[in-house]
C-alpha positions in Angstrom: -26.2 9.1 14.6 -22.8 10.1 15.0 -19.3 10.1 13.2 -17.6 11.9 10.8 -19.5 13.5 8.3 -17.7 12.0 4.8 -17.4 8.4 6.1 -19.2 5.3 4.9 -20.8 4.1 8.0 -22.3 7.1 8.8 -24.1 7.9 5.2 -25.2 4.1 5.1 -26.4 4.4 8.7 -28.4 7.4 8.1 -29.9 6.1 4.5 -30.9 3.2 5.9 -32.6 4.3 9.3 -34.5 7.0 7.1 -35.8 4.7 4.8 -36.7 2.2 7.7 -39.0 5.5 9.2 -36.9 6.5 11.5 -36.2 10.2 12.4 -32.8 10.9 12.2 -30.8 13.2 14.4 -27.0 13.4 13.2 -24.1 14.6 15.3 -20.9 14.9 12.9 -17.5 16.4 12.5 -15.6 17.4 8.9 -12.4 19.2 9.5 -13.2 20.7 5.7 -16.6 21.9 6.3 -16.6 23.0 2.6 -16.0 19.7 0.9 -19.2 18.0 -0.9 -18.7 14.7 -1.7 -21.0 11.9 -2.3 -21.4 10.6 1.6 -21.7 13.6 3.0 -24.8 13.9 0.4 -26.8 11.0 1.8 -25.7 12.0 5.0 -27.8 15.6 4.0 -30.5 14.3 2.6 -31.4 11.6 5.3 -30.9 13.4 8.2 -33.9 14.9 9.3 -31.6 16.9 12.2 -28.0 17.5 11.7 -25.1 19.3 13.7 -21.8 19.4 12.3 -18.4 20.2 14.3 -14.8 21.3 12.8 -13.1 19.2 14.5 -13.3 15.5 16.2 -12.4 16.8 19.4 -14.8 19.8 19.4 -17.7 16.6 18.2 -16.4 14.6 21.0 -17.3 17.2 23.9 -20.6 18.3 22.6 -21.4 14.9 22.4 -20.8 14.0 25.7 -22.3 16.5 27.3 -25.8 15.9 25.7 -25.5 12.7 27.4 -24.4 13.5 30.6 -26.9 16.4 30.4 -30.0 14.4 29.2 -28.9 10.9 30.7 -26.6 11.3 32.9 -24.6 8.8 31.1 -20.9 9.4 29.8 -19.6 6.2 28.1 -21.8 7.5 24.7 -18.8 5.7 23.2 -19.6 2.1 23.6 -23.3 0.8 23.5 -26.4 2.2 22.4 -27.3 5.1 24.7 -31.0 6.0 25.5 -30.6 10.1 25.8 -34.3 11.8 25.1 -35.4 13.5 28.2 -38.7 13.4 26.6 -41.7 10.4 25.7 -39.4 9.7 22.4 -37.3 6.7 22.3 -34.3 7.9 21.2 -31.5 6.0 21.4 -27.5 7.2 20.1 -25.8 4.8 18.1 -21.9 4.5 19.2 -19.5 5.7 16.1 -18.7 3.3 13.2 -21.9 1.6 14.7 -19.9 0.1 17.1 -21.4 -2.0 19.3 -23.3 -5.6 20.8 -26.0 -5.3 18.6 -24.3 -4.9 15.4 -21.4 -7.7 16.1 -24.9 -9.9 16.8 -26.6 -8.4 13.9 -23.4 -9.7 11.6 -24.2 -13.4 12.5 -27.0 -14.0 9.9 -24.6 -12.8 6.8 -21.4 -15.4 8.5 -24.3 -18.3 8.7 -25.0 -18.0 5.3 -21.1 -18.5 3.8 -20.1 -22.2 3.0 -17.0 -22.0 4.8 -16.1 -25.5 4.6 -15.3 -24.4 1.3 -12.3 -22.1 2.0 -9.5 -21.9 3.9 -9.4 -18.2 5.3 -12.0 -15.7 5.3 -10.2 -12.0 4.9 -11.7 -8.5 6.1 -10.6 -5.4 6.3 -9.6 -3.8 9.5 -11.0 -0.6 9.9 -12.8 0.0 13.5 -12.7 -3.6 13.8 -16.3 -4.6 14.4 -16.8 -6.8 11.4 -13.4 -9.1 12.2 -14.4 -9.6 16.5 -18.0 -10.3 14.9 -16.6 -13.4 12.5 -13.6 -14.3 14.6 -16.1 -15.0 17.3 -18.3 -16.9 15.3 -16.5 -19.1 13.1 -13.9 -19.9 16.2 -12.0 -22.6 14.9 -13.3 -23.3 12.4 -11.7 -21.3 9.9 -9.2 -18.7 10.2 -10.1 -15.2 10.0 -7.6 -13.0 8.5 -8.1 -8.9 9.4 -5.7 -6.3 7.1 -5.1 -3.2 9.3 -6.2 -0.2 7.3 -4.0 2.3 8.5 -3.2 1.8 12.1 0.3 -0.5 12.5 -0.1 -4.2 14.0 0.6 -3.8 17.3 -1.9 -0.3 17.7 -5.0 -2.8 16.1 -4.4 -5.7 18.3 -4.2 -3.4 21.2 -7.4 -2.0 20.0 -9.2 -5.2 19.3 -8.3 -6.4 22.8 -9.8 -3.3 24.4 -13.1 -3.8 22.3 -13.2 -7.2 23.6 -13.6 -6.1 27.0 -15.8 -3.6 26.9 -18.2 -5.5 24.6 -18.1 -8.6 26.5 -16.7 -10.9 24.2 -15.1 -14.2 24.9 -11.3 -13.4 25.9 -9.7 -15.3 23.0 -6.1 -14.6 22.5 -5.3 -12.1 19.0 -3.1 -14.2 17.3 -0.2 -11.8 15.9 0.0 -14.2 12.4 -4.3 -13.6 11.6 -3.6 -9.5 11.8 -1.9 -8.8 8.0 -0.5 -5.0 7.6 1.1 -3.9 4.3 4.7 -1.9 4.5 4.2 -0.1 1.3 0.8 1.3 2.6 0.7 4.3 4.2 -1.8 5.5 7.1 -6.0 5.4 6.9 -7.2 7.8 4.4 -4.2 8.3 2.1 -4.7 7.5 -1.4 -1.3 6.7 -3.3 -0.6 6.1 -7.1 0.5 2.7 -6.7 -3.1 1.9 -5.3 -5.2 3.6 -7.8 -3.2 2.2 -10.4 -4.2 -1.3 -8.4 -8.0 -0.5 -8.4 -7.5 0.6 -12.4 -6.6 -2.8 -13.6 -8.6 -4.3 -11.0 -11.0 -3.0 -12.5 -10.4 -3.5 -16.1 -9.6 -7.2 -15.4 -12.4 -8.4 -13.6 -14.9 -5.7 -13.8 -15.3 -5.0 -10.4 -14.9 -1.4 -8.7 -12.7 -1.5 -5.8 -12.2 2.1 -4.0 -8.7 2.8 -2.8 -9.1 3.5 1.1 -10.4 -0.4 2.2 -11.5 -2.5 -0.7 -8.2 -1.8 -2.9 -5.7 -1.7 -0.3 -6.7 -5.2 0.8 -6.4 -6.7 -1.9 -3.4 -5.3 -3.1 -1.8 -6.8 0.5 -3.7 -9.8 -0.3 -2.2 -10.2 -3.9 1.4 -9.0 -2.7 1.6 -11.5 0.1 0.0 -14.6 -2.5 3.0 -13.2 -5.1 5.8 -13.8 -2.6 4.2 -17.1 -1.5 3.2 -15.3 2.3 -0.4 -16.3 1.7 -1.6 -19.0 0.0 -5.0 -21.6 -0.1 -8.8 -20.8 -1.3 -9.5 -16.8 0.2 -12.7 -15.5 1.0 -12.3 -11.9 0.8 -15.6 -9.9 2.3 -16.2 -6.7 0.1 -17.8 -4.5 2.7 -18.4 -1.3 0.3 -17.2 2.2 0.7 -17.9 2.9 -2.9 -19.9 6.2 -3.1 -17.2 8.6 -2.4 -14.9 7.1 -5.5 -17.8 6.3 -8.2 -16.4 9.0 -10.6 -13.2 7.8 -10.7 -14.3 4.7 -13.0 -15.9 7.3 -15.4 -13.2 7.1 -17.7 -11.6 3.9 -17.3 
C-alpha cells in the first residue's frame, strides 16, 4: 500500500486487505509525524510492515526506487505493479487505489442503483476514480455530476483527462457543465466554520453524520446551487465515507 498516512483510502485499504489475509506492507508520508488520529490507527494496526516519510516528495522517491530497484519498473504511479524480487506475489497498489481494476471493481455497486429513477447521480471529486468509473458506465444514460474537492475546475478536468489516457478509457469529452466547484470553499483539507456549522444541522436534521472535508462540502454546494435554482430535479448523491477521522465531533451535538 501506499499514500498518505491520515487519509481514508489508505486506512480502508489496509483494514480490508488485512482482514481478507493478506500481508500488508505500507509505504506512507505524514508531514506531522506526531499527529494520532483515527486513520492513521487502522492504518497501524493493519499493517503488518510500515515505512513512513515526512514528506510526499521524500515518499515519492523512495518509492520509486524500490520499483526501479526490484522491478525495474518506474510508472509505480498508475497500475498495479508486481515488485517482489522473491517467490511472493507482491503486487503495489497505485495511491488513492487508483487504477483499472478498481474503476472495474466499481461497476457491481453502479448496476445495482435504479437510475431510471433519478435525474443526476452526484460524487465527490477527490482523485477522481469513482466519477471516470460511473461516467463511463452510465454514458448517457444519466448525467453524472462530480464536485471538485479542492482543486479549481479547470485543474480537475485537466486531471480527469490525463487519467483517461493512461487508464485506457474511452476518450469521451469532460463536459465543463457536469464538473460543479463551490466559490465559498476553500482548497482540499481545510475545514471552515460555515461547513461544520453545515454538517451540525445536517446532522441534527436528518440524523446522518456528514464529515467536513468530502461528504459536507458536497452537499453544502449541492444545497447552495438547488437554493439559487442552479441545480434542480431528483439527485442521487453517493456517500463514499471518510468518517473515522471526524467521529468525535458528533459527541456532543
Amino acid at each position: 500500500m501506499q499514500g498518505e498516512f491520515h487519509s481514508n483510502a489508505l486506512a480502508a485499504f489496509a483494514f480490508l486487505f488485512c482482514n481478507f489475509g493478506y500481508k500488508v506492507r505500507t509505504f506512507c508520508y505524514a508531514r506531522d509525524r506526531d499527529k494520532t488520529s483515527a486513520n492513521s490507527s487502522f492504518v497501524r494496526r493493519n499493517s503488518h510492515f510500515l515505512e513512513k516519510y515526512n514528506s510526499r516528495s521524500e515518499w515519492e522517491n523512495a518509492v520509486k526506487r524500490m520499483c526501479v530497484k526490484r522491478a525495474g519498473i518506474a510508472d509505480f504511479f498508475e497500475s498495479e505493479t508486481k515488485v517482489s524480487d522473491s517467490d511472493e506475489n507482491e503486487i503495489l497498489i497505485p495511491e488513492y487505489g487508483f487504477c483499472r481494476s478498481a474503476l472495474d471493481g466499481l461497476d457491481s455497486l453502479w448496476g445495482q442503483i435504479p437510475i431510471e429513477r433519478y435525474d443526476r447521480l452526484v460524487v465527490d471529486l477527490g482523485s477522481g476514480a469513482t466519477w471516470l468509473s460511473a461516467n463511463r458506465f452510465f454514458q448517457n444514460r444519466t448525467d453524472v455530476v462530480g464536485i471538485s474537492i479542492g482543486l479549481p475546475k479547470t485543474k480537475i478536468i485537466s486531471w480527469l483527462k490525463e487519467k483517461q489516457i493512461s487508464l485506457n478509457l474511452p476518450q469521451a469529452p469532460i463536459e465543463e457543465q457536469k464538473i460543479l466547484e463551490s466559490k465559498e470553499i476553500r482548497g482540499f483539507g481545510s475545514v471552515d466554520s460555515s461547513i461544520l456549522g453545515f454538517c451540525n444541522s445536517f446532522y441534527l436534521q436528518f440524523g446522518i453524520p456528514v464529515e467536513p472535508i468530502y461528504s459536507g462540502k458536497s452537499l453544502y454546494t449541492i444545497q447552495n446551487k438547488m437554493d439559487r435554482g442552479e441545480l434542480a430535479g431528483r439527485i442521487l448523491y453517493i456517500h463514499q465515507g471518510g468518517l473515522w477521522n471526524f467521529l468525535d465531533h458528533f459527541i456532543d451535538i
